[in-house]
C-alpha positions as CSV (number, residue, x, y, z in Angstrom):
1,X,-21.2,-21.2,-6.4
2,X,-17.8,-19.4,-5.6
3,X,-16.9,-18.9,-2.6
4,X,-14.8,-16.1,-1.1
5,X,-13.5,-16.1,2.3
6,X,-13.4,-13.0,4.5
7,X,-10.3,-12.9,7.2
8,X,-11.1,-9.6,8.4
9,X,-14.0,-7.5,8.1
10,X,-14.9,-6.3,5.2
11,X,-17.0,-3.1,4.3
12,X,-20.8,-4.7,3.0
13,X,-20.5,-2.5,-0.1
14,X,-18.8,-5.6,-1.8
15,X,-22.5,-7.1,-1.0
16,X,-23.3,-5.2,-4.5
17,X,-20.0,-6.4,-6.4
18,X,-20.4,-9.7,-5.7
19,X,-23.4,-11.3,-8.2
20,X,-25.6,-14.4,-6.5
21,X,-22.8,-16.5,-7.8
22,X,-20.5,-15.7,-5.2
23,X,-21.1,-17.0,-1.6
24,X,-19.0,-14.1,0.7
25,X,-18.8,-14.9,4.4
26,X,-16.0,-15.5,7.2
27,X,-16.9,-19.2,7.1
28,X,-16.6,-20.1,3.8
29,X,-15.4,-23.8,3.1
30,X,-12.2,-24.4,0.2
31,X,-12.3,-21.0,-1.2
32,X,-11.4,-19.5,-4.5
33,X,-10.3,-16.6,-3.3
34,X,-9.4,-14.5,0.1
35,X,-10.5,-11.2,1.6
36,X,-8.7,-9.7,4.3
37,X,-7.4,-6.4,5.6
38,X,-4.6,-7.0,8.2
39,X,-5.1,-10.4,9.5
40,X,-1.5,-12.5,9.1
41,X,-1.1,-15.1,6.8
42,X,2.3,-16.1,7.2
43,X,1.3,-18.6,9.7
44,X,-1.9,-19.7,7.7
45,X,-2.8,-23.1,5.6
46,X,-4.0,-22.1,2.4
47,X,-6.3,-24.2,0.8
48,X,-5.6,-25.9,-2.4
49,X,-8.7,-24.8,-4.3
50,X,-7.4,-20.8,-3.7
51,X,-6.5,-18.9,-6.6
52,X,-6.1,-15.7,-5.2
53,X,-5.6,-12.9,-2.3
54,X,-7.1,-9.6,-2.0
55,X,-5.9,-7.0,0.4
56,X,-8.3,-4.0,1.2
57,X,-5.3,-1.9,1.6
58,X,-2.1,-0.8,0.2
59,X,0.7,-2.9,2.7
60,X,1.1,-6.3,2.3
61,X,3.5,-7.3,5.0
62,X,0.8,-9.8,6.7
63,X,1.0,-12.0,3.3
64,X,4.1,-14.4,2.4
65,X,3.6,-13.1,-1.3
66,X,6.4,-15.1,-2.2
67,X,5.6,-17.9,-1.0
68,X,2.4,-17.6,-2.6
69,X,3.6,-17.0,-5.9
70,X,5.3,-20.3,-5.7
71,X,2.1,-22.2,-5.3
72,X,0.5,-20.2,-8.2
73,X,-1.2,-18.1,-6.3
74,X,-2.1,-14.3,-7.0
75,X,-1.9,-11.4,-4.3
76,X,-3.6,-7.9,-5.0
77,X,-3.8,-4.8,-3.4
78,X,-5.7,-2.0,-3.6
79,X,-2.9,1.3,-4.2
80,X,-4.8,4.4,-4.1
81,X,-8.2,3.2,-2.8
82,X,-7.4,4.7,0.5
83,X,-4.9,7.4,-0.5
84,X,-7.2,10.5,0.1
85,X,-7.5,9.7,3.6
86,X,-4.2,9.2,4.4
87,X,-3.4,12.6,3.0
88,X,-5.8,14.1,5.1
89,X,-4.2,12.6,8.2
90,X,-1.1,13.6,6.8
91,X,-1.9,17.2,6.7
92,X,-3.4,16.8,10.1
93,X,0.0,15.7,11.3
94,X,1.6,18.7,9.6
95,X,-0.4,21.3,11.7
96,X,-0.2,18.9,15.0
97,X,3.8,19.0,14.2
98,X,3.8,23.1,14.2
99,X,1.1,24.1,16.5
100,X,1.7,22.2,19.6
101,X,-2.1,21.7,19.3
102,X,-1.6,17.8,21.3
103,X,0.2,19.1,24.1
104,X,-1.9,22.6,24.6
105,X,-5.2,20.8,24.7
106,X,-3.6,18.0,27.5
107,X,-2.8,21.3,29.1
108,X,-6.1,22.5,29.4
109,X,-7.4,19.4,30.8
110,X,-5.6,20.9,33.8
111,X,-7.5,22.9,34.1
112,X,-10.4,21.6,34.9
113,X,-12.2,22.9,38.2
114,X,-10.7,26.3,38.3
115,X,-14.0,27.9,37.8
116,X,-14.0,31.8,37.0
117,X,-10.1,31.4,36.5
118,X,-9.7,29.5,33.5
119,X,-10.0,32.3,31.1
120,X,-7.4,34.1,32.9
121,X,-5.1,31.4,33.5
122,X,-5.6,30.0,29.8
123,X,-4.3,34.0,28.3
124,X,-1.4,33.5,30.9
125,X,-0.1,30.2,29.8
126,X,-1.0,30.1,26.3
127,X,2.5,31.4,25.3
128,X,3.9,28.2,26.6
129,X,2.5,26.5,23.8
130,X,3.3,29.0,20.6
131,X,4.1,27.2,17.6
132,X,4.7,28.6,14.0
133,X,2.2,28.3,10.1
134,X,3.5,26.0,7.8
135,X,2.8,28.6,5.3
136,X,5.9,29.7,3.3
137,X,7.9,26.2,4.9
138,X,9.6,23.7,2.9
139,X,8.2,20.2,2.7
140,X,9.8,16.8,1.9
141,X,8.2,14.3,0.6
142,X,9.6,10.9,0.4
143,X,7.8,8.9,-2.2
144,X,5.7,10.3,-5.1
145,X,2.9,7.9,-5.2
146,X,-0.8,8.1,-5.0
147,X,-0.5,9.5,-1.2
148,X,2.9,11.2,-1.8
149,X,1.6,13.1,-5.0
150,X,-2.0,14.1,-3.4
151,X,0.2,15.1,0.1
152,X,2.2,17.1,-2.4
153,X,0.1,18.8,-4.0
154,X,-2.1,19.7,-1.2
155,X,0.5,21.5,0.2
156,X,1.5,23.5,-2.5
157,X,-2.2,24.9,-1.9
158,X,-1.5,25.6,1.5
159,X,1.5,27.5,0.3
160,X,4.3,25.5,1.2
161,X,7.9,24.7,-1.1
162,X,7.3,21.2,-1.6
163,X,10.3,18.8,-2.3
164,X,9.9,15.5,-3.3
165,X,12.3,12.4,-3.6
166,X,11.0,9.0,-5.6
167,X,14.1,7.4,-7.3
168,X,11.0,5.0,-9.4
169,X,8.4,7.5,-10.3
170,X,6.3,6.3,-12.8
171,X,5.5,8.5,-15.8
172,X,1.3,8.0,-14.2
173,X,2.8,9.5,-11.0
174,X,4.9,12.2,-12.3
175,X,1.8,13.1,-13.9
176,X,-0.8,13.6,-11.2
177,X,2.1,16.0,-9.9
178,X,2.1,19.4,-9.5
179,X,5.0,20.8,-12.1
180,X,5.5,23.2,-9.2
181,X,6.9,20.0,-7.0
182,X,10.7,20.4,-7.2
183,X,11.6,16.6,-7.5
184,X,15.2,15.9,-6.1
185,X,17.6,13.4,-6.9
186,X,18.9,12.4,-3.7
187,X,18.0,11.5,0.1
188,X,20.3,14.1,1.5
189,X,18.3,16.9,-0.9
190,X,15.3,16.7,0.8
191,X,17.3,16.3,4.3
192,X,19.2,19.4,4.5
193,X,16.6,21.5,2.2
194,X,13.1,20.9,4.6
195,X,11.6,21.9,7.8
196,X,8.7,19.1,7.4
197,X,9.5,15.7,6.1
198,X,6.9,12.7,5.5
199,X,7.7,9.3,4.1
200,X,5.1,7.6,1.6
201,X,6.9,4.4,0.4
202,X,6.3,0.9,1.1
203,X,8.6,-0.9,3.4
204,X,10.9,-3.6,2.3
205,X,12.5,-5.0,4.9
206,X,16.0,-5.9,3.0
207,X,15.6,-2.6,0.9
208,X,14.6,0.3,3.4
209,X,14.2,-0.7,6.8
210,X,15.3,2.6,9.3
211,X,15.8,4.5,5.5
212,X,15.4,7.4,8.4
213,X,18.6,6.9,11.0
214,X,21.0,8.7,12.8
215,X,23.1,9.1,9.7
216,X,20.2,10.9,7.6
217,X,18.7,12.7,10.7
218,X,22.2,14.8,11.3
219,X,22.0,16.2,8.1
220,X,18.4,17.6,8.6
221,X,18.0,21.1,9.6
222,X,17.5,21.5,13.5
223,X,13.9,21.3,14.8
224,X,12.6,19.3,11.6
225,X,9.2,18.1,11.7
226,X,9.2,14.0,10.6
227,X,6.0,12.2,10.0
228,X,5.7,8.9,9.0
229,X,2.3,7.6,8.0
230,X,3.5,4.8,5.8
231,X,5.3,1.9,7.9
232,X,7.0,2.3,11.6
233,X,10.1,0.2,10.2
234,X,11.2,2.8,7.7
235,X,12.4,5.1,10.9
236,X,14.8,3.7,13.3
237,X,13.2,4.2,16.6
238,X,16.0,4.5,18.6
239,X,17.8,7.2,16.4
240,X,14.3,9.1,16.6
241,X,13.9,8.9,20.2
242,X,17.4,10.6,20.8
243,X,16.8,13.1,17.7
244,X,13.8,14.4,19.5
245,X,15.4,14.1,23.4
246,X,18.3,16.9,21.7
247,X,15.8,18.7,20.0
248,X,17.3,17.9,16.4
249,X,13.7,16.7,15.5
250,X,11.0,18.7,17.2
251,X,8.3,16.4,16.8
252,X,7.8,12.9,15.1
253,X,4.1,12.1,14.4
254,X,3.9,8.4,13.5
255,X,0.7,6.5,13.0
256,X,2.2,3.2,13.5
257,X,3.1,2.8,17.6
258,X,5.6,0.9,18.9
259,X,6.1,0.1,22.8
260,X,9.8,2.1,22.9
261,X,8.2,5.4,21.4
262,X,5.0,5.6,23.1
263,X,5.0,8.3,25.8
264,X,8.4,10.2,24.7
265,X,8.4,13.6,24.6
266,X,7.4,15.6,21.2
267,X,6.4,12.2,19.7
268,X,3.0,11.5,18.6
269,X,1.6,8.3,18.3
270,X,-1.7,7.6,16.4
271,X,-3.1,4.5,16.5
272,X,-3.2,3.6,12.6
273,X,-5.9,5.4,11.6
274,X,-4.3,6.2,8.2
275,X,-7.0,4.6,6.0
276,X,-9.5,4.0,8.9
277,X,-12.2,5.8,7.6
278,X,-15.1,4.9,6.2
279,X,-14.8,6.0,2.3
280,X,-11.3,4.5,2.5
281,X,-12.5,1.0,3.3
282,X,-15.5,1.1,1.1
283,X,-12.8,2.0,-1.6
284,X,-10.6,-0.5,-0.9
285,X,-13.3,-3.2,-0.2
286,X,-14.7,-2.4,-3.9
287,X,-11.3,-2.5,-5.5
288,X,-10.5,-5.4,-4.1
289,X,-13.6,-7.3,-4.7
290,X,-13.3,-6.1,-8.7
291,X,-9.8,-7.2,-8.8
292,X,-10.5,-10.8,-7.3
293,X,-13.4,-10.9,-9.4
294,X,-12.2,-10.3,-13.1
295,X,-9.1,-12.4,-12.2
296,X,-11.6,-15.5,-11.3
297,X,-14.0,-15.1,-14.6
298,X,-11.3,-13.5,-16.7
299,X,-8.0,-14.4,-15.8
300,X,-6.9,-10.8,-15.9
301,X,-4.3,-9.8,-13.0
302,X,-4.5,-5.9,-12.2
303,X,-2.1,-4.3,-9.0
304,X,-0.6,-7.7,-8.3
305,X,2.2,-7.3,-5.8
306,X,3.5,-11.0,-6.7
307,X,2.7,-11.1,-10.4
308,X,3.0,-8.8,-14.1
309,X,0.0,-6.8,-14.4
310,X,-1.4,-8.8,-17.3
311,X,-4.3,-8.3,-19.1
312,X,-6.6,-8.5,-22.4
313,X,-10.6,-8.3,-23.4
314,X,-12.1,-12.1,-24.3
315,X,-12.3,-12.8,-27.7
316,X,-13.4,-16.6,-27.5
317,X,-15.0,-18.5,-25.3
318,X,-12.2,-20.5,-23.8
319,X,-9.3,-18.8,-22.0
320,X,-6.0,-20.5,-20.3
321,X,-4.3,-18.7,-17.5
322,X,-1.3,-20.0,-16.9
323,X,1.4,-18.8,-14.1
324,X,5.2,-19.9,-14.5
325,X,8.7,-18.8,-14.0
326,X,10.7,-16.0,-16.0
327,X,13.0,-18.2,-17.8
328,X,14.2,-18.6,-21.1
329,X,11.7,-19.9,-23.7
330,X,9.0,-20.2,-21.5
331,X,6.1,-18.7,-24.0
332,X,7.6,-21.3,-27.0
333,X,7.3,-24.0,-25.2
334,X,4.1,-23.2,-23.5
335,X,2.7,-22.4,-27.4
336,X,4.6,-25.5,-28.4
337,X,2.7,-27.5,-26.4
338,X,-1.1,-25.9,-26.5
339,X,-0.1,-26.5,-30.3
340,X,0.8,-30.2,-30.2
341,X,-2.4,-30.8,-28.1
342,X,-4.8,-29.7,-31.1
343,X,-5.4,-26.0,-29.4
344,X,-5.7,-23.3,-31.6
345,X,-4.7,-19.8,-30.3
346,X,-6.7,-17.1,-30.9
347,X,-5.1,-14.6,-28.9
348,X,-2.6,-14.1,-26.2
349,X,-0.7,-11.8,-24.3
350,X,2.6,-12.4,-21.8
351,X,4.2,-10.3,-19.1
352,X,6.6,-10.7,-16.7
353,X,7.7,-8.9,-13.3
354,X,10.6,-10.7,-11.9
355,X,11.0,-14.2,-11.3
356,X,7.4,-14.8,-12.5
357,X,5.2,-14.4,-15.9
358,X,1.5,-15.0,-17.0
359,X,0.8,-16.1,-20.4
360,X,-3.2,-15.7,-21.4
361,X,-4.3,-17.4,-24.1
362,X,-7.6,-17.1,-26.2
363,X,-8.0,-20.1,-27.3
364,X,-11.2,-21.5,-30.3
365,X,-12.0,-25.2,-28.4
366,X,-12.4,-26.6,-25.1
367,X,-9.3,-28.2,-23.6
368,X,-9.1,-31.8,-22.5
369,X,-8.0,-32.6,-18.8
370,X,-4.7,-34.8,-20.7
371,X,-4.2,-31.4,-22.9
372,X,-3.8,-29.4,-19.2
373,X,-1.9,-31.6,-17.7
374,X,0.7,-32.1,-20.5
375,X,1.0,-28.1,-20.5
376,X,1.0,-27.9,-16.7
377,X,4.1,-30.8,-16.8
378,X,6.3,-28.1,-19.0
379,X,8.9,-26.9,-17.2
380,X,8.7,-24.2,-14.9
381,X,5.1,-23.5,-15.3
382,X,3.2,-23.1,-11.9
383,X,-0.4,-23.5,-12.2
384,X,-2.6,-23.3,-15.6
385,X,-6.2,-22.1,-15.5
386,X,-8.8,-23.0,-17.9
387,X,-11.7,-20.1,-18.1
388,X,-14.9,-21.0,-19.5
């Protein structure tokens, strides 16, 4: 039996992922692998016997994945799973951002016992809260991935110009992309060009953090619509909290709140309910599952965030996985040695990403435990995984 251990709450449609050889519960004892959604890792003793991480979700701030990798041990996430319902939140926040709709309705809670009058007073104070169609605008977008492409392109069908900015978009990207996108080369494109701007790119704390400050925001267009349903850090919050006291930025819809914002005029905090719905985390939970799955029987590593995507079909019965450092003459001397121990190789395949590779071998006979620990004592090499 296999057990998988749940940190968070999982949806139950892995219940039909996971075959009777799996036992899946928030109590399980030395797992093989980990579920988990947000629940923070950095603090947390991993035991020994765990081979792998699966995160129902796209960010994977909670997980030292660094760390991990160093002890040979594989994180996934689940890119795309929940992508349709951020978009929909996104375009939510676009006609929030131009239609005043937040402050109107807490305006009509005012309302509330004026009797015969409200009709009258609602036609006499309407005006107060007359906002503007998005129709015909300009839209940035900041990041063409799965969200950023499907935000996109749903606008385009709304009829908005859609600009978009993604200094590493993938050829898979730039294909789900509308050819009507105008794709930018540079930051301050899609700052002086757009009336709406939303940010769809993972946060990197050394890389990105505050990519929107006080710098960027001058060079937008007064009254610019930001919306940031990716990570809080990417904005800085002071230099959005005086944008929108000027007026520079009329609104900033965020789904990630943060004590300093909440409250502040023209800014709208939504408590994270990006992928909180409940196709998104059946997505997610399923992807994950499958991913933690054919990486335990198989050895193949699909949407890693600390390892290559590396994968290939079995064509024997006996398959080493092994993990190890990017260095120089790593796959020689890992063949070297599966050679010197009698192994035949059948098959293999070797990626890197980074400071770490996977090497899979197919391999014709079983392995003694002397042949895996003589690979597993070359250099460099993390962990080595024998697949039967």
């Amino acid at each position: 039996m296999k057990n998988i251990l749940t940190l968070n709450a999982i949806s139950r449609v892995i219940d039909d992922v996971f075959d009777n050889t799996y036992n899946v519960s928030n109590d399980a004892e030395s797992p093989v692998g980990i579920m988990l959604r947000s629940f923070k890792m950095h603090d947390y003793k991993l035991d020994e016997n765990t081979i792998a991480i699966a995160r129902a979700g796209a960010g994977v701030n909670n997980i030292p994945c660094t760390e991990y990798a160093e002890q040979g041990v594989v994180v996934f996430n689940t890119p795309g799973a929940n992508a349709n319902a951020v978009k929909e939140l996104v375009l939510s926040a676009l006609f929030i951002g131009s239609r005043n709709i937040i402050a109107a309705t807490d305006w009509v809670k005012t309302l509330k016992g004026q009797g015969d009058e409200v009709g009258k007073l609602v036609e006499k104070g309407k005006s107060n809260f007359a906002g503007c169609e998005i129709k015909g605008k300009k839209l940035g977008v900041i990041g063409l991935g799965a969200i950023g492409a499907l935000v996109a392109n749903a606008a385009l069908d709304l009829g908005m110009e859609v600009y978009g900015y993604d200094p590493f978009l993938s050829v898979g990207a730039a294909l789900r992309l509308s050819s009507s996108v105008k794709v930018v080369k540079e930051l301050n494109d899609i700052a002086k060009n757009c009336d709406y701007i939303t940010i769809h790119i993972p946060y990197i704390a050394d890389q990105n953090k505050g990519i929107i400050n006080s710098g960027l925001i001058r060079k937008m267009k007064d009254g610019v619509v930001i919306i940031n349903c990716a990570r809080g850090e990417l904005v800085d919050n002071q230099a959005i909290i005086k944008a929108t006291e000027s007026g520079k930025v009329a609104k900033y819809i965020v789904d990630f709140p943060a004590d300093e914002i909440i409250g502040v005029k023209n800014i709208v905090c939504i408590p994270h309910l990006g992928a909180s719905t409940e196709e998104a985390e059946d997505n997610c939970a399923v992807m994950a599952a499958k991913q933690l799955i054919d990486y335990i029987e198989n050895g193949n590593i699909v949407n890693s965030v600390n390892y290559p995507t590396c994968a290939m079909p079995r064509t024997t019965a006996y398959r080493l996985v092994i993990l190890h450092k990017n260095t120089q003459n790593i796959l020689a001397q890992i063949t070297g040695t599966v050679g010197n121990e009698g192994i035949n190789i059948s098959n293999l395949t070797n990626q890197s990403k980074g400071d770490y590779a996977v090497t899979i071998l197919d391999i014709d006979n079983e392995v003694s435990d002397d042949a895996i620990k003589h690979i597993a004592d070359v250099e460099n090499i993390i962990r080595v995984r024998v697949i039967k």
